[in-house]
C-alpha positions in Angstrom: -70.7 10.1 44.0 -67.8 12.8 43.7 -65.2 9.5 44.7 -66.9 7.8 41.6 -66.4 10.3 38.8 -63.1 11.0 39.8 -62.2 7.0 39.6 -63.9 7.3 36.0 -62.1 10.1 34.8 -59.3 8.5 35.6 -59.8 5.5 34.2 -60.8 7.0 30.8 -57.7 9.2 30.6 -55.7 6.1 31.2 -57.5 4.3 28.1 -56.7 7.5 25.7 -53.0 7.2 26.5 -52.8 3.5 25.7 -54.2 4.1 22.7 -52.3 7.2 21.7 -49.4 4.8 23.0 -50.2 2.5 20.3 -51.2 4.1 17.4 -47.9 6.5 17.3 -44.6 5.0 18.6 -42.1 7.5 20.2 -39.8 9.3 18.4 -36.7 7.6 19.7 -37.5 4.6 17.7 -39.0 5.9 14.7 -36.1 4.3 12.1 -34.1 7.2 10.3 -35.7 7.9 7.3 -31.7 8.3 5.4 -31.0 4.7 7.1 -33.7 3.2 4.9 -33.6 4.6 1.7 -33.0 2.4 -1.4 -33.3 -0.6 0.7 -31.1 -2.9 -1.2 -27.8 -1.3 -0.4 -28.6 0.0 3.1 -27.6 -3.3 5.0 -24.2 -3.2 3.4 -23.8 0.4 3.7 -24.3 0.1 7.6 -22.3 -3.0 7.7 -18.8 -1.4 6.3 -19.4 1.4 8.5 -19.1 -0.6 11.6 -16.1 -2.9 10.3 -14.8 0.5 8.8 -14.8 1.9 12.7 -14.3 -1.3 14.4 -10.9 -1.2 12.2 -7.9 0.5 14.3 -4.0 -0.3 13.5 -1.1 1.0 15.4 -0.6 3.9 13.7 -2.5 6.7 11.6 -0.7 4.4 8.4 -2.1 1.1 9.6 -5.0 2.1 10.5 -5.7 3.3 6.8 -4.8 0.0 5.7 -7.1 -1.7 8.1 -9.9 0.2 7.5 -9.5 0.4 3.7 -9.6 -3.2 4.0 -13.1 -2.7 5.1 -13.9 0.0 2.5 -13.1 -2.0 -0.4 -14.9 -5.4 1.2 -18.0 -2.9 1.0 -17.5 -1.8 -2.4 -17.2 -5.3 -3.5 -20.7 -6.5 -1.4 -22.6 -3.5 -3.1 -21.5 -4.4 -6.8 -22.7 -7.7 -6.1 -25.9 -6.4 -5.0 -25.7 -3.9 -8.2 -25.3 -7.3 -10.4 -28.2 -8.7 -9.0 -30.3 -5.7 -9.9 -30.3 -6.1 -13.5 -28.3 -3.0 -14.1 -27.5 -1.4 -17.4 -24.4 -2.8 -19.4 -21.8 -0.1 -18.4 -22.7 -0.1 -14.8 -22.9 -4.3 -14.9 -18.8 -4.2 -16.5 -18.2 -1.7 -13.7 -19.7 -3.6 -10.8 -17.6 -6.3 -12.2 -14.5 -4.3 -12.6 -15.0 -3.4 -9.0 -15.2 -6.8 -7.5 -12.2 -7.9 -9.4 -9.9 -4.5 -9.0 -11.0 -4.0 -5.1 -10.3 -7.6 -4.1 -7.0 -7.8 -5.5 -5.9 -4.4 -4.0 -7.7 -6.1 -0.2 -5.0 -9.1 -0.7 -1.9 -6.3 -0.9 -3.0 -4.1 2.0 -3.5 -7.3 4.1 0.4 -8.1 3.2 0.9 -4.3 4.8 -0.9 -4.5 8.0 0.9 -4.9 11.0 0.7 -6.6 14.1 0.8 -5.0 17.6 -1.8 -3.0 20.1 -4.6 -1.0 18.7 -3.6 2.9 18.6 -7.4 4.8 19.4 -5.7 7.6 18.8 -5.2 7.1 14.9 -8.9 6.1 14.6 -9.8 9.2 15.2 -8.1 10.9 12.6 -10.3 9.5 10.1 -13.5 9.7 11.8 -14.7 13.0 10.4 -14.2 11.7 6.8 -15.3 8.3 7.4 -18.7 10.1 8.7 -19.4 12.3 5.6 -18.7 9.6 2.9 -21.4 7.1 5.4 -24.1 10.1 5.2 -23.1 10.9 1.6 -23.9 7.5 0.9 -27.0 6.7 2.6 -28.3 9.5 0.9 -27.2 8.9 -2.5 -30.2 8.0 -4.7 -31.4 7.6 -8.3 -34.0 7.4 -10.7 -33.0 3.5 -11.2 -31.4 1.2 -9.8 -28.1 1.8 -11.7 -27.8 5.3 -11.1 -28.4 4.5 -7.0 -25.5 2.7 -7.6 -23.5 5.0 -9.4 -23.9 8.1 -7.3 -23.5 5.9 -3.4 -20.0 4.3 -5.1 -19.0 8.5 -6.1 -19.5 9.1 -2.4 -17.3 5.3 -1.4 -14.7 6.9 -4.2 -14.0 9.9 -2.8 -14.5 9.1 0.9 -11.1 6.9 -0.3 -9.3 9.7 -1.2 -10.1 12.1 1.4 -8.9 9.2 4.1 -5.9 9.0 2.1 -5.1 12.5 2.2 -5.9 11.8 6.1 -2.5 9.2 6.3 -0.2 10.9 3.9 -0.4 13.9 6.6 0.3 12.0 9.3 3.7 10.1 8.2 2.8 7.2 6.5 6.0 6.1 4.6 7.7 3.3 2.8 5.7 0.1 1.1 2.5 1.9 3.1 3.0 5.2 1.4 3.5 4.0 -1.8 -0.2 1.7 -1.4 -1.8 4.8 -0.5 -0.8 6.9 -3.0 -1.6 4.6 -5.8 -5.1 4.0 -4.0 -5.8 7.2 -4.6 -4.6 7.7 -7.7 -7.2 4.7 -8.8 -10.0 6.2 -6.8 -9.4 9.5 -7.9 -9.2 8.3 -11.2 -12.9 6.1 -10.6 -14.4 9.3 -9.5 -14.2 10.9 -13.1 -15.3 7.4 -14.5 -18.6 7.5 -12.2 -19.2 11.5 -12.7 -18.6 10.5 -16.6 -21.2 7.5 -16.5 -23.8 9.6 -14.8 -23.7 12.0 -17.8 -24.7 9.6 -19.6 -21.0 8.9 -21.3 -19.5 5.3 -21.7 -17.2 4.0 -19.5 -13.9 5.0 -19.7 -11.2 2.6 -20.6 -8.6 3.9 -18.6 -9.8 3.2 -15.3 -10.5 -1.0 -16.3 -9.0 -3.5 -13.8 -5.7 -3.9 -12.5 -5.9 -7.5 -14.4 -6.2 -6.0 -17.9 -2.9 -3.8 -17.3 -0.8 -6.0 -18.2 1.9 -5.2 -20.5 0.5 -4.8 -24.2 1.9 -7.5 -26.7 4.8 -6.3 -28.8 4.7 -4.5 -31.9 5.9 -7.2 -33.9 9.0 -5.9 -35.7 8.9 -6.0 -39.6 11.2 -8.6 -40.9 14.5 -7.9 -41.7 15.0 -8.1 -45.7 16.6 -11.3 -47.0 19.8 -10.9 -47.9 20.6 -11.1 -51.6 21.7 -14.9 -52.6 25.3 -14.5 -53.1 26.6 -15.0 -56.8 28.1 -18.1 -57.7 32.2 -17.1 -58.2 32.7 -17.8 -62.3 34.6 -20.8 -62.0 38.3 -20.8 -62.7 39.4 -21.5 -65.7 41.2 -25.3 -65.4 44.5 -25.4 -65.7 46.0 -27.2 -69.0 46.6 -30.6 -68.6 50.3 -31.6 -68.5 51.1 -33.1 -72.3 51.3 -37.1 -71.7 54.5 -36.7 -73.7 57.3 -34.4 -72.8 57.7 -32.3 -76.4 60.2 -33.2 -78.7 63.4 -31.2 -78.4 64.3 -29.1 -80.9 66.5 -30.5 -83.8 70.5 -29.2 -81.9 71.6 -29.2 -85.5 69.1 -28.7 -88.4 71.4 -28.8 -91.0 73.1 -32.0 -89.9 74.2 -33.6 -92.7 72.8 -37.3 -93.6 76.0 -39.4 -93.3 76.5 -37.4 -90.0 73.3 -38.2 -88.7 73.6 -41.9 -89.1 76.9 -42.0 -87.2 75.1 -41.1 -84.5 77.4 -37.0 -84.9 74.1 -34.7 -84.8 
């Protein structure tokens, strides 16, 4: 009998953990609560992290190229998820500008990377900052869809500059150098954009795309004034006509007297 209630106690504590098994799943795979908040943009987000660390160059300078690559290919997925949110007005022309500005600037620092074996080494130089602007962004949230937009692309801004900080410190130079520093120029100059647009101010002109800074059409110059029509010169008075006949010559001798004259003497 004792053999027999042991065998059932058993049994019953071996049905309340199945079901304790099943109504509550173990922590370990309980999803992250930051990993799935505003749904839309969390697949991206977790996908340019990845590329972002799978990217490694041969140096600390090529492997901010490389990676940035990946950066901006994540900006441009998110505004293209931002579009298709019906976002407000601003934030649509700045989703826009986005896709336009970022994939230009992709095609120059794919002209920059270099060939040759992966340097680990350099990766990790960025992995600090590269971590802070993933768990800035996850985080980011707003009241609608635009604003989650707005705030997760402040944290993708400045997680730019701080990684370009990262390779100007560790001796990127020549065409490289010059990329960075005008990358973060433009982000830095995008962060006061967003910061603006969350305010509630308009977007600002300055930061449009690279494809509307073209030089600005010429002042056109005022015409010079017409010079005054030149005065006809008074015409010169003709000469005088020669006389058809030569004039007569003076009489030699006006007293000649008449019977001298018809001899033919004066």
């Amino acid at each position: 009998m004792t053999k027999l209630t042991g065998i059932a106690a058993l049994a019953l504590l071996a049905s309340l953990g199945a079901c304790g098994s099943a109504d509550q799943p173990a922590e370990d795979t309980a999803p992250d609560a930051a990993m799935t908040m505003d749904g839309p943009y969390a697949e991206s987000e977790m996908a340019m992290d990845k590329a972002m660390k799978d990217a490694v160059g041969v140096d600390a300078a090529d492997t901010w190229v490389k990676k940035m690559i990946a950066h901006h290919e994540g900006a441009i997925d998110m505004s293209r998820i931002a579009l298709g949110l019906e976002p407000t007005a601003n934030v649509a022309k700045m989703a826009q500008m986005t896709i336009d500005k970022q994939g230009a600037e992709i095609e120059a620092l794919k002209a920059l990377a270099r060939n040759g074996a992966a340097n680990p080494t350099s990766a990790k130089l960025y992995e600090a900052a590269m971590t802070e602007m993933h768990s800035d962004m996850m985080a980011a949230s707003g009241s609608i869809p635009s604003e989650t937009y707005l705030t997760k692309m402040l944290a993708h801004h400045r997680g730019a500059v701080a990684m370009s900080d990262i390779a100007l410190a560790n001796g990127a130079s020549g065409a490289v150098r010059a990329q960075i520093e005008e990358t973060r120029a433009e982000q830095l100059k995008e962060v006061g954009m967003v910061e603006a647009m969350l305010r509630g101010e308009p977007m600002a002109m300055q930061a449009q795309a690279k494809s509307e800074t073209s030089a600005p059409a010429a002042t056109a110059k005022p015409a010079a004034p017409k010079a005054a029509a030149a005065k006809p010169a008074p015409a010169k008075a003709a000469a005088p006509k020669p006389s058809a006949e030569p004039a007569a010559e003076p009489d030699a001798s006006p007293t000649c007297a008449p019977e001298h004259r018809e001899a033919g003497h004066c």
